[in-house]
Short mmCIF file of the C-alpha atoms (twelve columns), coordinates in Angstrom:
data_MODEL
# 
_entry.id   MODEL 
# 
loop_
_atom_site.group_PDB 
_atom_site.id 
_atom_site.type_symbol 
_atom_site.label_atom_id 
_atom_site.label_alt_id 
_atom_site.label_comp_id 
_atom_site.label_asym_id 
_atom_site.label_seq_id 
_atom_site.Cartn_x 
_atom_site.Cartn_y 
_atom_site.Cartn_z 
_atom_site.pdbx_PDB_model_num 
ATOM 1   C CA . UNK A 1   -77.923 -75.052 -19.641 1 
ATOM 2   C CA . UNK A 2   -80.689 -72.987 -17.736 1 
ATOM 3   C CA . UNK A 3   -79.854 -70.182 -15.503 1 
ATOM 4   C CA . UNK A 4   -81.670 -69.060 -12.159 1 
ATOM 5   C CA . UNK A 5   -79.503 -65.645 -12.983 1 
ATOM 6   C CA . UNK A 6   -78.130 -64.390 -15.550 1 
ATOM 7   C CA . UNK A 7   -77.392 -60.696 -15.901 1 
ATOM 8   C CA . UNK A 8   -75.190 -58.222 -18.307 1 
ATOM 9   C CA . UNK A 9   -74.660 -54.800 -17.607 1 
ATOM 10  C CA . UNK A 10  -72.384 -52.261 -19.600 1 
ATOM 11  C CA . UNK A 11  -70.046 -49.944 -17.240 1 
ATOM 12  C CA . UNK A 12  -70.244 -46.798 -19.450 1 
ATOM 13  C CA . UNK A 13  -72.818 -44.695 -21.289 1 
ATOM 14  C CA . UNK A 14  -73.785 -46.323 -24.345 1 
ATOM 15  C CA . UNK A 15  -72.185 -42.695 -26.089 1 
ATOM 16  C CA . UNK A 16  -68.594 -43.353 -24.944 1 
ATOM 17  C CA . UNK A 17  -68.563 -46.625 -27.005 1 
ATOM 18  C CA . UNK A 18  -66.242 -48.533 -24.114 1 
ATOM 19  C CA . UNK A 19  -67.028 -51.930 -23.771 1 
ATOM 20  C CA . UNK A 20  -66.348 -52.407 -19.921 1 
ATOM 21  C CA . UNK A 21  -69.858 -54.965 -18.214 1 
ATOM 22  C CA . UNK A 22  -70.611 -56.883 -15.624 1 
ATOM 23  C CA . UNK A 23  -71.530 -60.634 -16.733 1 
ATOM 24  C CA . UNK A 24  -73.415 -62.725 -13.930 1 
ATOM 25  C CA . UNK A 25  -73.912 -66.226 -14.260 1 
ATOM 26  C CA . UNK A 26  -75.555 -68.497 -12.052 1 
ATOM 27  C CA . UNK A 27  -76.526 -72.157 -13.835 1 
ATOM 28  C CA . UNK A 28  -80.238 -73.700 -12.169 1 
ATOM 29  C CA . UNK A 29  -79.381 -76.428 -10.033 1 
ATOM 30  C CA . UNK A 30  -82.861 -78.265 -10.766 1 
ATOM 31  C CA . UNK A 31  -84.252 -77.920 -7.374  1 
ATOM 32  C CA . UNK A 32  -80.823 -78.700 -5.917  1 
ATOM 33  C CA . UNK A 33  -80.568 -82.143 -7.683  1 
ATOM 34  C CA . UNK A 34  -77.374 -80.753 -9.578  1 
ATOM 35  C CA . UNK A 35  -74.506 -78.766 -7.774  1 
ATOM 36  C CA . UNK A 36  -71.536 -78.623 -10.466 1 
ATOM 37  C CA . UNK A 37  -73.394 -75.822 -12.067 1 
ATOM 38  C CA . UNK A 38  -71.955 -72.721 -13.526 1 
ATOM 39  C CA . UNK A 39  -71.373 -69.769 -11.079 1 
ATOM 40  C CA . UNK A 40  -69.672 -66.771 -12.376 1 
ATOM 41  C CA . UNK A 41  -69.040 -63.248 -11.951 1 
ATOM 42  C CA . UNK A 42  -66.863 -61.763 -15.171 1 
ATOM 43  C CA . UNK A 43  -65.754 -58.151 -14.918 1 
ATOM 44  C CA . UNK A 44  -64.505 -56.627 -18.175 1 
ATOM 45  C CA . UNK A 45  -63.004 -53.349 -19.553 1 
ATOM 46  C CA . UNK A 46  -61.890 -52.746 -22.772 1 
ATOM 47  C CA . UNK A 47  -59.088 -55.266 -22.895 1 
ATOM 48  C CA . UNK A 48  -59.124 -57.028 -19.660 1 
ATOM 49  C CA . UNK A 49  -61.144 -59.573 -18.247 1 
ATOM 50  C CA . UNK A 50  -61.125 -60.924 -14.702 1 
ATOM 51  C CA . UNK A 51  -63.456 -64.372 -14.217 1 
ATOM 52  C CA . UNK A 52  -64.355 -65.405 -10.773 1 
ATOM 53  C CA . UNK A 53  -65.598 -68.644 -10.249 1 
ATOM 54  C CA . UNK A 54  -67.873 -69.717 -7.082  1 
ATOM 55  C CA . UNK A 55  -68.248 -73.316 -7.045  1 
ATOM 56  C CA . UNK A 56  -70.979 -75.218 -5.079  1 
ATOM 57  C CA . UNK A 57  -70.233 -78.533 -5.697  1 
ATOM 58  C CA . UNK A 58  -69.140 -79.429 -1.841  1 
ATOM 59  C CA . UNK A 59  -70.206 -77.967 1.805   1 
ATOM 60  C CA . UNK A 60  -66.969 -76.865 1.920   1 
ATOM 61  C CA . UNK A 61  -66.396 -74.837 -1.388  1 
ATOM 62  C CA . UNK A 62  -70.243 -73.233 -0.849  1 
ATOM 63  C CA . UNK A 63  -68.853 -71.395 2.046   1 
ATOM 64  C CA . UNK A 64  -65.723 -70.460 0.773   1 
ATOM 65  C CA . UNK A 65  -67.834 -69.411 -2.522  1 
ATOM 66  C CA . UNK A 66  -70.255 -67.482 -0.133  1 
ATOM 67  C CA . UNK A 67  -67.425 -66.160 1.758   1 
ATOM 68  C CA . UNK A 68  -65.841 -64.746 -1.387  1 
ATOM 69  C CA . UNK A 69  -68.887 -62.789 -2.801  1 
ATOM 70  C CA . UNK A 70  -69.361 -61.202 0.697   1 
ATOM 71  C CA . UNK A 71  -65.615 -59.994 0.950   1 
ATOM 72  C CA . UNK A 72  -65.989 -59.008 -3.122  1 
ATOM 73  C CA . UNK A 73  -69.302 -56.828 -2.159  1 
ATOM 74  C CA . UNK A 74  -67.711 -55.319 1.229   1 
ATOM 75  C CA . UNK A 75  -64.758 -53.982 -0.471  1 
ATOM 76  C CA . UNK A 76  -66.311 -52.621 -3.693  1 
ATOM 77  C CA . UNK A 77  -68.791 -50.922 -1.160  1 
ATOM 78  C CA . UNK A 78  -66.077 -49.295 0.481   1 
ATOM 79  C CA . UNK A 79  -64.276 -48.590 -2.254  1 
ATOM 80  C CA . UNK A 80  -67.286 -46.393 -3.202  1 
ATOM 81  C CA . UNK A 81  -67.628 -44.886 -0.397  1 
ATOM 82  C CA . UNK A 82  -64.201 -43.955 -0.747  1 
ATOM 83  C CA . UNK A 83  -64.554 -42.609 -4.514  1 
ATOM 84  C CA . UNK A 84  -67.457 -40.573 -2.659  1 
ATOM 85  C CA . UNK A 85  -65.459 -38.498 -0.211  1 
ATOM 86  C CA . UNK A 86  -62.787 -38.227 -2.808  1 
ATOM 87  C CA . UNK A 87  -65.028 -36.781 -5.357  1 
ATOM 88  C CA . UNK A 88  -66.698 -34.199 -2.459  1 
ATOM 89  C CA . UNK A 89  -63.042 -33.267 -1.667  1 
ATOM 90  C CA . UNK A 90  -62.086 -32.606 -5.228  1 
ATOM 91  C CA . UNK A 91  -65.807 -30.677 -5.376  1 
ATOM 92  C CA . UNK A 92  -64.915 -28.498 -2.592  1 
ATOM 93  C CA . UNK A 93  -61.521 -28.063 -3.194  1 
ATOM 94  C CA . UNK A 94  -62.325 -26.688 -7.090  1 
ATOM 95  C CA . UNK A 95  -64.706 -24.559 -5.601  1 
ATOM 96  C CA . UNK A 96  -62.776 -22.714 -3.051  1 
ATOM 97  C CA . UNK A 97  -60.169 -22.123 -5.624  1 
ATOM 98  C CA . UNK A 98  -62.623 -20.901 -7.979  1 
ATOM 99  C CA . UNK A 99  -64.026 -18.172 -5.229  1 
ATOM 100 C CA . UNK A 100 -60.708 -16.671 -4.675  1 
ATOM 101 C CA . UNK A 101 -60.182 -15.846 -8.695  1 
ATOM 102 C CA . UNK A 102 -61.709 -13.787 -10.650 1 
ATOM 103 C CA . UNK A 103 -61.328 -14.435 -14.561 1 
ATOM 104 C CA . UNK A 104 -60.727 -12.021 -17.675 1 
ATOM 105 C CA . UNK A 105 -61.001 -13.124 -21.257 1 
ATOM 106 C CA . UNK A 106 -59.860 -16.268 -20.309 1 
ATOM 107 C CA . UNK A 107 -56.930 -16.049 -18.034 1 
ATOM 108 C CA . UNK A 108 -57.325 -16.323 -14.301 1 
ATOM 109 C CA . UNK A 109 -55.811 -13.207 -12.172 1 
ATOM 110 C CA . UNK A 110 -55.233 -13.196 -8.504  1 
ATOM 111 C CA . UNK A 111 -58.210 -11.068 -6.830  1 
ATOM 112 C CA . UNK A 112 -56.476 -9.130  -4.530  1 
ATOM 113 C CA . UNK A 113 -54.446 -7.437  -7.773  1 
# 
């Protein structure tokens, strides 16, 4: 079995020692002589794993296959767009509670006391 892609990625740092990746598969089709090839996305955390298959062995299932990678990339794009405004809110939100205390050995106190 060749492969015209194959990539691995690991999710974490290398230091946290979690296991989550990113497998990507996608089997050579020899020049497009061979179309039951192996086409694969795995996602995987530490005990989970999620396969998703995208077969291109018919016209039909290549745009269903096509159509599924498109909707998987749109919403994981959003999604981190949406982590992105979350984390900014969180950001701000720590910081303009942080401006209105002052803190002594330790303990916040209120700063109009």
């Amino acid at each position: 079995m060749s492969f015209s892609y194959r990539k691995r990625l690991f999710l974490s740092p290398t230091s946290t020692g979690e296991t989550a990746y990113i497998l990507a598969e996608a089997e050579s089709s020899q020049n497009g002589s061979y179309k039951f090839g192996h086409y694969m996305v795995t996602l995987a955390d530490c005990r989970r794993k999620v396969e998703f298959e995208f077969f291109l062995g018919n016209v039909t299932a290549r745009r269903q296959s096509l159509a599924k990678i498109d909707v998987l990339i749109r919403v994981l794009t959003s999604f981190r767009d949406a982590l992105l405004r979350e984390a900014g809110l969180i950001v701000a939100f720590e910081t303009k509670g942080k401006r209105g205390r002052l803190v002594r050995t330790g303990k916040p106190i209120n700063a109009t006391s």
